[in-house]
N, C-alpha and C positions, 0 to 999 in steps of 0.2 A: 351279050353284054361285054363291050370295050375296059375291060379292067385296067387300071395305072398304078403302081405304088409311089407314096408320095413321103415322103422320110422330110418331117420339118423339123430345120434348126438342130440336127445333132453336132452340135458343133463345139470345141475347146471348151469353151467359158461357160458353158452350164457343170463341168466337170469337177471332182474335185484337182484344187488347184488353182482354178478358172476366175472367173472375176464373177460369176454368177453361181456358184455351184447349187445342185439342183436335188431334193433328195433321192434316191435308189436311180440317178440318170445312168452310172454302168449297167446297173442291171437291167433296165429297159433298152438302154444301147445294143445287151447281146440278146435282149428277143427282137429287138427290130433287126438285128445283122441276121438272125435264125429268118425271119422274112424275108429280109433280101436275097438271101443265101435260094430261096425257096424262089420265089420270081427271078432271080438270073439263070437258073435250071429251067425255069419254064420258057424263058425268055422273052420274058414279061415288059412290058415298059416299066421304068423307075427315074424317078423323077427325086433330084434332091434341092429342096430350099436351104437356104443360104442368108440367114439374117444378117446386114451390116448397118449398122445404127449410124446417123445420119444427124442426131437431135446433138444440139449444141450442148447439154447435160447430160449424156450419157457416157453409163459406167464401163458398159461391157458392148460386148462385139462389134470394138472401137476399127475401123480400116488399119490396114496393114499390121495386123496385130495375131499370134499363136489361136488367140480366144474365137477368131472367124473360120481358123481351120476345122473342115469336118473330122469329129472323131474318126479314127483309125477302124473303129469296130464297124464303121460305115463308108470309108472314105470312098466316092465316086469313082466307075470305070471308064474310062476314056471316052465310050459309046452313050454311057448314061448322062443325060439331062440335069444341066444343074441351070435352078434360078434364082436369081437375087432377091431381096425383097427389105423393104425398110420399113415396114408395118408389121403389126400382128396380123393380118388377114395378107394370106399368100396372094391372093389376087389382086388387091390395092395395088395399081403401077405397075403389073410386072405384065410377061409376057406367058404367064400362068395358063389363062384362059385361052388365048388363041391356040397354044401350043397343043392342048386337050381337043380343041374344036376341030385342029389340023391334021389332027391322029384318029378322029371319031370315039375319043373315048367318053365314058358315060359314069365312069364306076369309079372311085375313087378309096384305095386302102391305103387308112392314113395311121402313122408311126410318127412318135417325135415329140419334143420340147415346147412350150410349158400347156399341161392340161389345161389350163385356166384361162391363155392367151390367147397363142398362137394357133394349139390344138382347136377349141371352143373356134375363135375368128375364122379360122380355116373353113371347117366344118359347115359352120351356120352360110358362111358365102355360099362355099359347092353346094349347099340343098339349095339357096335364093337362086340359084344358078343352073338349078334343074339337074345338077349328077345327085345321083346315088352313093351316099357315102357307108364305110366300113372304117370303124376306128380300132386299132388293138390295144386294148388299155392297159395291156402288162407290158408293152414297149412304146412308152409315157411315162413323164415324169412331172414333178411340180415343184413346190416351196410352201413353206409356210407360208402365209397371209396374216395378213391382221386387221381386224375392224371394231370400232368403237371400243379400243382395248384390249381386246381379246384374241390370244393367239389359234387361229385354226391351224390345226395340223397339214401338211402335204397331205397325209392321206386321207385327210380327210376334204381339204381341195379336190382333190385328183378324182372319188369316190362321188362326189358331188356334181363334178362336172360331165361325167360317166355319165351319171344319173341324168343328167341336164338334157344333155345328148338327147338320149334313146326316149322311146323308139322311133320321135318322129324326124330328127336330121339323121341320126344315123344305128347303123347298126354295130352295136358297142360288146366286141367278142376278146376271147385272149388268144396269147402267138398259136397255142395248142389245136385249141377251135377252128382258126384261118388255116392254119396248115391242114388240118385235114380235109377243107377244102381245095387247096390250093393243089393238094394229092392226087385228088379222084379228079381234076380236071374244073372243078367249080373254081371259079376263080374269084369269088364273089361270095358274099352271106349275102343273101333277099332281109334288107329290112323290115 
């Protein structure tokens, strides 16, 4: 199995500070840097999305703006794959799909902003799409939500979307669990 790591949206404006801040996004920032740290030792493909908002009302990850820069805990190496993308689903328009189909990859470990969104739209594509997805849900983050008045927690968005997930788009583990795959040479959890 063709394994990619695919780090969505770590970027400024989910930070605090940022025009979107996001709950516990450092702290998933440094399990998703502990991944990446882990696939640039293996020498892994890693692939970073790059949200740039496009919509005539939007608040954040406005062009030429701090808030589209990739956090620091992640920022892209010269060699690593970056791709743009103006949707929640990484594939919508980009050059997503072919680039996976051009490398034969099959497997997809996915890190990154927002559980609810972009994570979720990611995901549900690569399965319609025939990869193999791995989500690490302790390097994810979300927001509060709100429906018919009622405030739901991040964590409790985040936990729900987890749940949404697995088992059948994807296999839903934390940084701990992946790395010790990523260890022994598995490069992958089997859904």
């Amino acid at each position: 199995m063709n394994t990619a790591l695919l780090l969505v949206d770590i970027q400024n404006d989910y930070f605090p500070n940022g025009r979107m801040p996001l709950e516990r996004s450092l702290e998933a920032s440094q399990k998703a840097q502990e991944v990446l740290q882990a696939y640039r030792a293996k020498q892994k493909p890693v692939i970073h999305i790059q949200h740039i908002s496009t919509r005539p009302d939007a608040t954040y990850f406005l062009p030429c703006t701090k808030g589209i820069e990739f956090h620091p805990n992640v920022a892209p190496l010269k060699n690593e794959t970056v791709i743009k993308k103006h949707y929640p689903n990484s594939f919508k328009d980009t050059a997503l799909l072919n680039h996976l189909i051009k490398r034969q990859i099959n497997h997809l470990v996915i890190c990154g902003m927002m559980s609810h969104l972009c994570i979720d739209a990611t995901v549900r594509a690569a399965y319609d799409l025939g990869f193999s997805c791995t989500v690490v849900h302790d390097s994810c983050a979300t927001r509060n939500l709100e429906f018919n008045n009622t405030l739901i927690s991040a964590q409790s968005v985040h936990h729900a979307f987890m749940a949404a997930l697995q088992p059948n788009y994807a296999a839903v583990v934390s940084t701990r669990e992946l790395l010790q795959t990523v260890g022994s040479g598995h490069a992958h959890v089997s859904a």
